[in-house]
C-alpha positions as CSV (number, residue, x, y, z in Angstrom):
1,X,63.9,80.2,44.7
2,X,63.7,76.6,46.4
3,X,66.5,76.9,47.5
4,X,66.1,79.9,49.9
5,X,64.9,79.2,53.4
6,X,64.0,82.2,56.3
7,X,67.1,80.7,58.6
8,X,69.6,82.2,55.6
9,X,68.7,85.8,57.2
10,X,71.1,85.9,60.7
11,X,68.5,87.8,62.3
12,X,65.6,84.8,61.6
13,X,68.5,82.6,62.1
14,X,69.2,83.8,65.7
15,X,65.5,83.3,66.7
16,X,65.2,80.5,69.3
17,X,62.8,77.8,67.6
18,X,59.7,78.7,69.9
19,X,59.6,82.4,68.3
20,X,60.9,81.3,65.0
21,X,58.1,79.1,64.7
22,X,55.5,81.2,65.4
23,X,56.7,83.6,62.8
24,X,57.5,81.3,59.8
25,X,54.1,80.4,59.1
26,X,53.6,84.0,57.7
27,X,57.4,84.9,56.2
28,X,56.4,85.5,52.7
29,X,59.5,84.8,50.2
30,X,59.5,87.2,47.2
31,X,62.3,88.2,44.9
32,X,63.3,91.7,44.9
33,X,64.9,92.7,41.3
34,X,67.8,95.1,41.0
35,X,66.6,98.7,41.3
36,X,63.0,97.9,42.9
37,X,62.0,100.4,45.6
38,X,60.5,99.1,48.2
39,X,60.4,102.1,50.1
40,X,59.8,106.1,49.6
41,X,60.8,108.6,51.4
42,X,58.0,109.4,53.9
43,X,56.0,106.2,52.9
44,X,54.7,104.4,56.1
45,X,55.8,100.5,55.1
46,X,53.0,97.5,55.4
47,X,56.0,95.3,55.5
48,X,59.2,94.6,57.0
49,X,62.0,92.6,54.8
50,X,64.5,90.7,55.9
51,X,66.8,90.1,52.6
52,X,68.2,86.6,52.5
53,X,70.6,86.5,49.2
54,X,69.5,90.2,48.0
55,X,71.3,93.7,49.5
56,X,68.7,97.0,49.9
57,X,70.3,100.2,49.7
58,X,68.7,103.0,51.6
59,X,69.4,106.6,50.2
60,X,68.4,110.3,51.0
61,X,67.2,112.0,48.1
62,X,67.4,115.7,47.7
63,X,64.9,117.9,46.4
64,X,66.7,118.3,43.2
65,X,67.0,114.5,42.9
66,X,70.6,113.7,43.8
67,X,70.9,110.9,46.0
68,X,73.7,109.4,48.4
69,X,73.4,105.9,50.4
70,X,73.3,106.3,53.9
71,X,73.5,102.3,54.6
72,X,72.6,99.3,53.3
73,X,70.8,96.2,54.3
74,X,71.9,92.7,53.3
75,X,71.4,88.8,55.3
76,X,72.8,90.5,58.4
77,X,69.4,92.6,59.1
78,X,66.1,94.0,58.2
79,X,64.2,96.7,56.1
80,X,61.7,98.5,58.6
81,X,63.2,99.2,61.8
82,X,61.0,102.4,61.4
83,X,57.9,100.2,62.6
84,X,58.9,99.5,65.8
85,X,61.3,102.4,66.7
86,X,58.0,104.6,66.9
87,X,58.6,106.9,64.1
88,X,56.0,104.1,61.4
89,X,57.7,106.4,58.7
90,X,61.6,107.2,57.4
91,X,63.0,110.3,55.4
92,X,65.1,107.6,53.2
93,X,64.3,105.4,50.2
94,X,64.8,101.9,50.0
95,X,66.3,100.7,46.7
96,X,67.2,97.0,45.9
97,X,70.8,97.2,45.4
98,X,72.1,93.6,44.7
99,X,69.1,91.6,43.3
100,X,68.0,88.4,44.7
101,X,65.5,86.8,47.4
102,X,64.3,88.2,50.5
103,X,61.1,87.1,53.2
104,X,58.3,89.7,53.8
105,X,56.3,89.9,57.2
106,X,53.6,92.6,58.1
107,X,53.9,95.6,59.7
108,X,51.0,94.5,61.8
109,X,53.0,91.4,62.9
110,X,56.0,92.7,63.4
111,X,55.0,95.1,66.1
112,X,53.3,92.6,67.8
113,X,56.2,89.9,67.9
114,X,58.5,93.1,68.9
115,X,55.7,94.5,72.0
116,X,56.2,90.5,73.4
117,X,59.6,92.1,74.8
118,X,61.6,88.5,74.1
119,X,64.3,87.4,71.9
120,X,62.9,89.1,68.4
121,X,62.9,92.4,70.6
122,X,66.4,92.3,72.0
123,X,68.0,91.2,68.3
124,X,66.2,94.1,66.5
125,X,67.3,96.8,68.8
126,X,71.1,95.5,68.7
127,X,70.9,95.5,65.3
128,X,69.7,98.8,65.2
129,X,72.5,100.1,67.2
130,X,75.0,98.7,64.5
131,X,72.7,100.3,61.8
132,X,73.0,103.6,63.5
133,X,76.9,102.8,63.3
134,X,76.7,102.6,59.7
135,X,74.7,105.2,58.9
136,X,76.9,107.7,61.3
137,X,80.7,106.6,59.5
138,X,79.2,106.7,55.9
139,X,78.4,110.1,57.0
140,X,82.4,110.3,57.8
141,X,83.5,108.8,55.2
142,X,81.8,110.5,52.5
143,X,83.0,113.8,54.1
144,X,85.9,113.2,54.2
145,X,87.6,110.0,52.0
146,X,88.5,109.7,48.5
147,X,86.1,108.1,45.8
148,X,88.7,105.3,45.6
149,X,88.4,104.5,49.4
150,X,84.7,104.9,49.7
151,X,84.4,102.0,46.6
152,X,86.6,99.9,48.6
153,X,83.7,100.5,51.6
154,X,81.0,100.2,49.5
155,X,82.7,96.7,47.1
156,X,83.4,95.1,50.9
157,X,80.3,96.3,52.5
158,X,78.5,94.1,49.5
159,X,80.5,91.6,49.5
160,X,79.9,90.8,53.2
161,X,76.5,90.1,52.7
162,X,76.5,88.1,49.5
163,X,77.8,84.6,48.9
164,X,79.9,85.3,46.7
165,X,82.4,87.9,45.2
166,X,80.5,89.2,42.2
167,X,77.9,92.1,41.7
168,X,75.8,93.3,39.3
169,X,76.1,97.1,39.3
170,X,76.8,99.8,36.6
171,X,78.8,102.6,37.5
172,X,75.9,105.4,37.2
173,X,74.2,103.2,40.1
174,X,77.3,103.2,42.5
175,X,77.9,107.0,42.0
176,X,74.3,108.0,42.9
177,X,74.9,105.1,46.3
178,X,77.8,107.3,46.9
179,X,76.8,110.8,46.1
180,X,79.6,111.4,43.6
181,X,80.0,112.2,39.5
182,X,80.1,108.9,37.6
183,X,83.5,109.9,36.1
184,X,84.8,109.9,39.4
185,X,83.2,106.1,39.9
186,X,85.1,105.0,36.4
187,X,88.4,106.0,37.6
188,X,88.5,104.7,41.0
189,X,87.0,101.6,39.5
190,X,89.9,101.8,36.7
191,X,92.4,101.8,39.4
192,X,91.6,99.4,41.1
193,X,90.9,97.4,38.0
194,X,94.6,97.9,36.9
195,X,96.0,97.1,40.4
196,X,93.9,93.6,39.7
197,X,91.6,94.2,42.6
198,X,88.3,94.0,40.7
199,X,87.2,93.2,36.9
200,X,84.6,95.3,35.7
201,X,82.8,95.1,32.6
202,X,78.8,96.0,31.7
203,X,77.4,96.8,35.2
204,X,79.5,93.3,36.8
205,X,82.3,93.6,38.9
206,X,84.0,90.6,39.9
207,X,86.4,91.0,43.2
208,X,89.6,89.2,42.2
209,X,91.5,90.2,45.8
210,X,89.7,90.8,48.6
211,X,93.0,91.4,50.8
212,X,93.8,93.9,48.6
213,X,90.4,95.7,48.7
214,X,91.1,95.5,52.8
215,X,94.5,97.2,52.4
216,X,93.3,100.7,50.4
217,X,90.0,100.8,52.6
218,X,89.8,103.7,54.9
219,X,89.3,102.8,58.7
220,X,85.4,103.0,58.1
221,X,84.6,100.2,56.9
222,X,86.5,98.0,60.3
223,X,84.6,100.2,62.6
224,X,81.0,99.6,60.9
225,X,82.8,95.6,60.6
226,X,83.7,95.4,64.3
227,X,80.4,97.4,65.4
228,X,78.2,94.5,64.0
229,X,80.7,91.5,65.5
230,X,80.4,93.2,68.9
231,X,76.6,94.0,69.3
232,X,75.7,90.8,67.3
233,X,78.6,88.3,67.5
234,X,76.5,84.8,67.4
235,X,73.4,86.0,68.1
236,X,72.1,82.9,69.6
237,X,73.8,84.2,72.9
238,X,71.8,87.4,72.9
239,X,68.3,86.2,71.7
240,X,68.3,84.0,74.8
């Protein structure tokens, strides 16, 4: 994990030094495996987490256990905007999703840095907004888009916030993130396997043609896309 710094997050990266600086000191880096819940539903979080090279998923669970993904968190954002929205708790579960490295800061700290009313402030409730905008078209699109489309979402979604175009992810994991049966996850994935799109094989899919991923995905996933370009475009402008 040497390699991993805070400044890989865009939301730590868009700090101005004076406020970055006065946060780093207690930015704790830990890895978050695939699968790790780092939230329950109703749980009041000690921490916030802002995901360097890892993606959180966060899901509302039913009472008879099925799930769907409501958004997902990646090096664009953070894990916690409960905290300092008011609300301390959130009806949804965080899940790692991709696995990788991510900081840790306190609650407690947090809500101070945010109650200064300065940069941190102004970035967090942007990139709320743009969360809200994802959570509200998943909504859509899971009402009302086929399996194959709402892979596409879901594949370019990831791959936005990763380096690079692979993913560890077995199907039975992607059809609880989108609500669906798993046979309905193996054939979109087999058609879009055979159209040379992705390669799949033992819970790793490798995206072979992102254009082509761009060209079968319903309209959601540009809106969520140009959502987050508007309200945080370099962020350094808006942190000022």
């Amino acid at each position: 994990m040497t390699d991993v710094t805070p400044r890989q997050n865009h939301l730590l990266e868009a700090l101005p030094a004076t406020d970055y600086q006065r946060l780093a000191p207690h930015l704790e880096l830990i890895k978050l495996p695939l699968g790790e819940a780092l939230c329950e539903s109703g749980g009041r979080l000690q921490y916030v987490y802002f995901p360097t090279t890892s993606i959180i998923s966060l899901l509302y669970v039913m009472e008879d256990g099925a799930s769907a993904e409501i958004a997902v968190v990646g090096n664009e954002g953070v894990l916690g905007i409960s905290l300092f929205m008011g609300g301390e708790t959130t009806p949804s579960r965080a899940v790692v999703q991709s696995a990788g490295e991510g900081y840790r800061l306190s609650a407690t700290l947090l809500k101070q840095e945010f109650n200064r009313a300065g940069p941190l402030m102004r970035l967090l409730l942007r990139y709320t907004q743009a969360l809200i905008t994802q959570m509200a078209q998943t909504a859509v699109c899971n009402r009302h888009h086929s399996v194959e489309q709402q892979l596409c979402r879901w594949l370019l979604l990831s791959l936005d916030r990763l380096s690079g175009n692979e993913l560890t992810m077995t199907q039975e994991l992607i059809a609880d993130m989108l609500g669906v049966r798993r046979e309905g996850v193996t054939e979109a994935a087999g058609k879009l396997q055979r159209a040379g799109l992705i390669e799949y094989s033992r819970g790793h899919i490798k995206v072979l043609n992102r254009p082509g991923l761009e060209k079968r995905v319903c309209e959601c996933y540009q809106v969520v896309k140009t959502e987050f370009d508007r309200l945080l475009p370099s962020m350094r402008g808006i942190s000022q």
